[in-house]
C-alpha atoms as one frame of an Amber mdcrd trajectory, in Angstrom:
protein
-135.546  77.430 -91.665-136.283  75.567 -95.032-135.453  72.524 -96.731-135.431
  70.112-100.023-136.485  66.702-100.780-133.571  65.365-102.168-132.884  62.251
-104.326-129.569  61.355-104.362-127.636  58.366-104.518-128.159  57.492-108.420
-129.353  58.996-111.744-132.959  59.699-110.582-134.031  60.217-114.393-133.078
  57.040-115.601-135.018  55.153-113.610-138.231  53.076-114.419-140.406  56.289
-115.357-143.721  55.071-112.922-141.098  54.502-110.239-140.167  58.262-110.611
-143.406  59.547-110.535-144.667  57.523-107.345-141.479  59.273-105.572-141.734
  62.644-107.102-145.770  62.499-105.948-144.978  61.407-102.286-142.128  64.504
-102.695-145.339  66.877-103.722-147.774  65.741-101.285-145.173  65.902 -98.462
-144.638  69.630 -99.360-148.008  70.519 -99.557-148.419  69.197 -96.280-145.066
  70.453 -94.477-144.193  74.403 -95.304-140.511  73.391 -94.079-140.082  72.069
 -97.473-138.766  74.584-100.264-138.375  72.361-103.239-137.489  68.843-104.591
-134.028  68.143-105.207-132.275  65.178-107.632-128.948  64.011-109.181-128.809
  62.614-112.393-126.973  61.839-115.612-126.623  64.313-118.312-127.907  61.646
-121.222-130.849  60.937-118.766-132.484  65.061-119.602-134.916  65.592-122.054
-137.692  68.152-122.391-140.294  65.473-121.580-138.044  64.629-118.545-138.175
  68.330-117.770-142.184  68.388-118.031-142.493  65.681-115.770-140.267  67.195
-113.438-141.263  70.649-113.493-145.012  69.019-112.889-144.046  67.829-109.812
-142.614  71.134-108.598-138.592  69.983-108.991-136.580  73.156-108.316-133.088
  72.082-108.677-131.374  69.311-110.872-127.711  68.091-110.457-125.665  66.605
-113.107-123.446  63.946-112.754-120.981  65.951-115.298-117.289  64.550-113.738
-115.294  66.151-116.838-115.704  68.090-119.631-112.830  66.377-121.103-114.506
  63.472-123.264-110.934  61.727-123.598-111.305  61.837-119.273-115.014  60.956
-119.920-114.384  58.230-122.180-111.384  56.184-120.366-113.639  56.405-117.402
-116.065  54.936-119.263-119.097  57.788-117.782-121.234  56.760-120.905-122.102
  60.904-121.878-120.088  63.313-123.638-119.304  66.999-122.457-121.693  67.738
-125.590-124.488  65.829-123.587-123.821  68.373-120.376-123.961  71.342-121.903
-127.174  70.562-123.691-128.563  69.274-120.384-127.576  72.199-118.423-128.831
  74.571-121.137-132.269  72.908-121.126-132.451  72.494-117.462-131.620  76.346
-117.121-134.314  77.190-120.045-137.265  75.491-117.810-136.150  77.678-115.134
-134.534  75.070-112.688-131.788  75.801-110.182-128.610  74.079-112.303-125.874
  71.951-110.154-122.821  70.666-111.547-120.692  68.070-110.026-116.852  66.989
-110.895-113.954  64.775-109.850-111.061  65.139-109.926-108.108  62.707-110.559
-110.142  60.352-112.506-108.432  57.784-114.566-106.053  59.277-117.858-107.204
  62.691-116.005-104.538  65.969-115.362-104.927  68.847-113.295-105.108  70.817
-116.568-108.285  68.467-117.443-109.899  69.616-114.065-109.194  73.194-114.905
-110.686  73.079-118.234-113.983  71.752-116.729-114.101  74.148-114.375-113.816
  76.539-116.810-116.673  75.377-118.785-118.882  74.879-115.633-118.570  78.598
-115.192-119.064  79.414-118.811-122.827  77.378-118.273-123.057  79.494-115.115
-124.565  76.969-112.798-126.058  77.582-109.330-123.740  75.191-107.678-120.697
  73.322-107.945-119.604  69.845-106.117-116.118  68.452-106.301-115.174  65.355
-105.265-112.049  63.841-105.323-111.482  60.098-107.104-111.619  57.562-104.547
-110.558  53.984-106.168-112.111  51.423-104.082-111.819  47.643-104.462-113.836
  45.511-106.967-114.355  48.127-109.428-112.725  49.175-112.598-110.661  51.920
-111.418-109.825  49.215-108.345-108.677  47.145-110.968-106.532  49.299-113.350
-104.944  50.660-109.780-103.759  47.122-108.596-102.083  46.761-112.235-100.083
  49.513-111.847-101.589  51.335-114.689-103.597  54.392-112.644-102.447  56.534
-109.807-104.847  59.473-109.044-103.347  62.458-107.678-101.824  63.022-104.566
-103.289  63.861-101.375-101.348  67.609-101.432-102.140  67.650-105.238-105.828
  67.383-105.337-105.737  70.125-101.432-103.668  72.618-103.983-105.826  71.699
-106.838-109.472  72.212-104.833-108.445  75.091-103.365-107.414  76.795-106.890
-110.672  75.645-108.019-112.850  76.652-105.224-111.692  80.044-104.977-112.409
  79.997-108.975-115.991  78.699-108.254-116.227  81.620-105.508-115.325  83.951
-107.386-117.596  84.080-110.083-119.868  83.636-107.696-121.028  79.811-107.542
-121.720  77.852-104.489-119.313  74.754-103.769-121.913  72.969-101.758-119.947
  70.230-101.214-116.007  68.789-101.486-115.232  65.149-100.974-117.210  62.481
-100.218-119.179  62.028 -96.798-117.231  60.220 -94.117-118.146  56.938 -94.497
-117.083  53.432 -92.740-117.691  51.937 -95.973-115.186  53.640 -98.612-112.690
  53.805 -95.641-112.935  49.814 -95.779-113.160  49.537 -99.006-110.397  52.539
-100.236-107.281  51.253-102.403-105.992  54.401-103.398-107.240  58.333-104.219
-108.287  60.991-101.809-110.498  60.373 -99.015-111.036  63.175 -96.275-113.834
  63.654 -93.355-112.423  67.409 -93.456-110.991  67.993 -96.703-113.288  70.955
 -97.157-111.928  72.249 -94.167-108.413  71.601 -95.235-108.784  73.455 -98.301
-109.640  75.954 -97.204-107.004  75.703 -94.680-104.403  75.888 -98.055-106.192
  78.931 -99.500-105.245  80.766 -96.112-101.586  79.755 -96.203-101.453  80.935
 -99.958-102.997  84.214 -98.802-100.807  84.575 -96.112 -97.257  83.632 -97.742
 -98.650  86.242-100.612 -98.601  89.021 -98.185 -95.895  88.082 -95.925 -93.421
  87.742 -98.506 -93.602  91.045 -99.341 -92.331  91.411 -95.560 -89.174  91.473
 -94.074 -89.101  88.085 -91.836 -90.089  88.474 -88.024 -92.819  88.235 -85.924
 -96.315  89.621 -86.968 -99.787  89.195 -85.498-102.508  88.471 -87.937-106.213
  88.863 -87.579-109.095  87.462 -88.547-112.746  86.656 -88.152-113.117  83.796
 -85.151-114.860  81.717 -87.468-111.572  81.730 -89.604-109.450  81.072 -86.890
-109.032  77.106 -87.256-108.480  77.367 -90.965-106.253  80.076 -90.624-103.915
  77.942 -87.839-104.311  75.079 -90.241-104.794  71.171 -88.680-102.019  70.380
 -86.074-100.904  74.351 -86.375 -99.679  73.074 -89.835 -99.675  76.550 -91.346
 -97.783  78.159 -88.923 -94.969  75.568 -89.058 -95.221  76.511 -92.762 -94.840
  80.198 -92.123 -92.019  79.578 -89.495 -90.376  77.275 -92.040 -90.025  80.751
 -93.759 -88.885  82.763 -91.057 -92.457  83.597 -89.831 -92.846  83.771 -86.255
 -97.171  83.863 -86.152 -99.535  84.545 -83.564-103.164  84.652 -84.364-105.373
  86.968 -82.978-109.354  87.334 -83.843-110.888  90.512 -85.007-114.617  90.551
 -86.251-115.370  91.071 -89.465-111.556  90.850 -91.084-110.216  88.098 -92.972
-105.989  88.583 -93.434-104.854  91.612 -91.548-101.088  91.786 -90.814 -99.503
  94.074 -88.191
């Protein structure tokens, strides 16, 4: 079992450059010292990646960078006020990949003047700079802030809760497909932003839920092909949750249909009908 040091939480390039180094030399010392650590791990914002960024980091054995991307849409980019362009990413992303650095991308989704075309377009161009992996994560407006107060103005909604589930799940099967890692959807749970929340999507389990929604697509695919009835359908028990959905939600979607469902595990299968 391995691990990274990981800093998080910020735009770890952009801060005061000694700073950096004292952390990033702690980071190297710590895995000299413990083999359990694979690499060092930050987040950052595309403007904040240069090649003498990448020397220093490389120096101090770095093995992955994240970029704070959001949109690759610089209208999206520049109502939300993000301070980069989707020129700045790709350069970043392109020089990060050059020095031979594990390349993360992360997005949001419903951000303000945003549209699910916007997020599809972005995803699109993430795959085009063919990163390693992918976060998503849903806007979240929360009080005091900008988005907090365009959303108590009545001038921005973000997307609803069933929009942005139908809209990750498109998107992470995209991401799976051409085979990048979504290492993470929606934001940790988190008293805080719970408190705080005015509006967006916010979801302990909205990875789980997602993929929840790409089993009911599957199944209504293949079922409607059928004539209605009653039909068992298999899969691997570690599927069997998402297949049932939360509260059986998927099955009172299939019998909605005139699906009658039981679900039955069988190792190694993902849909099988009978």
């Amino acid at each position: 079992m391995t691990a990274e040091i990981a800093f998080f939480g910020g735009s770890f390039t952009a801060i005061e450059r000694g700073y950096m180094e004292s952390l990033l030399c702690t980071a190297a010392r710590a895995m000299k010292k413990f083999l359990v650590y694979s690499g060092i791990r930050c987040s950052t914002r595309p403007d904040c990646i240069s090649e003498k960024i990448l020397d220093i980091l490389k120096s101090y054995g770095v093995t992955a960078i994240e970029l704070g991307a959001q949109s690759m849409d610089d209208n999206v980019l520049k109502a939300n006020e993000r301070g980069h362009s989707a020129e700045d990413v790709l350069k970043a992303a392109r020089l990060i990949k050059a020095y031979g650095i594990e390349l993360g991308l992360q997005m949001m989704t419903g951000l303000y003047r945003d549209s699910a075309e916007s997020c599809r377009f972005t995803a699109e161009e993430f795959i085009k700079l063919a990163p390693q992996t992918v976060r998503i994560y849903p806007t979240v407006i929360l009080r005091n802030t900008r988005l907090g107060e365009l959303f108590e103005r009545g001038e921005f909604m973000s997307f609803s809760f069933n929009e942005t589930v139908d809209l990750c799940a498109e998107l992470l099967r995209k991401f799976t497909e051409n085979q990048i890692r979504v290492i993470r959807m929606g934001l940790h749970a988190s008293p805080d932003v719970e408190r705080e929340m005015l509006g967006g999507v916010y979801h302990p389990a909205l990875r789980e839920i997602v993929e929840s929604r790409i089993f009911l697509i599957d199944m209504k695919a293949r079922l409607m092909g059928l004539e209605k009835g009653y039909y068992n359908i298999y899969t691997d028990p570690k599927n069997l949750s998402k297949l049932i959905g939360q509260k059986r939600c998927n099955i009172k979607a299939l019998a909605e249909m005139g699906y009658e469902i039981d679900v039955l595990p069988l190792e190694g299968e993902y849909l099988l009908i009978k």
